[in-house]
Phi, psi and omega in degrees: 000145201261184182277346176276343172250014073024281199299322171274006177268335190266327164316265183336292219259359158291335196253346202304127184270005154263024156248260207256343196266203180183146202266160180211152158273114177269108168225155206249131184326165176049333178252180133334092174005084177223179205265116157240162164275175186188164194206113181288127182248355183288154152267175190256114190274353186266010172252358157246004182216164181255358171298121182302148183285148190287192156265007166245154197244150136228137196245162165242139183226141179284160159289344162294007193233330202209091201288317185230048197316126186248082178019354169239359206265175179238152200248142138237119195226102160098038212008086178209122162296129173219142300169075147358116173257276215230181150251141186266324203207185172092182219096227193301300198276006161246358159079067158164137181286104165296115180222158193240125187248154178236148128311334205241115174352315174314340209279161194286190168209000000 
């Protein structure tokens, strides 16, 4: 088995949503709306900090689902909008997007 389908048999069962993932609504600035998967990557600040947890996240999005991920595009999860910041990591060749998403209205563009 070569290693790109190695990567892609272990993505299918990471993204699977009756293992780790969970579906969202993706729309890309300008396009169209559609159903991806995702893998919530924040950890849980209330169990090392007595500080409320922010209003950013950071997710895993496969690259197959999500070619160019963009600084406007938007998330809707748990019908709650949420806001591309960066991309921290990721792409083709490891076939999935670090991306750090805010929930909070505030933020620049």
């Amino acid at each position: 088995m070569s290693f790109s389908t190695a990567l892609s048999n272990d993505l299918a069962t990471f993204f699977n949503t009756s293992e780790y993932a969970e579906s969202i609504t993706y729309t890309p600035s300008g396009g169209a709306a559609t159903t991806i998967t995702i893998i919530d990557d924040t950890q849980d600040a209330t169990l090392q900090d007595p500080e409320t947890p922010g209003d950013n996240k950071i997710i895993l999005v496969k690259y197959s689902d999500v070619n160019t991920p963009g600084y406007k595009d938007t998330i809707t999860w748990d019908s709650i909008t949420w806001y591309i910041i960066r991309n921290v990591s990721g792409g083709k060749t490891v076939g999935i997007w670090t991306l750090e998403i805010s929930r909070s209205a505030r933020r620049q563009f």
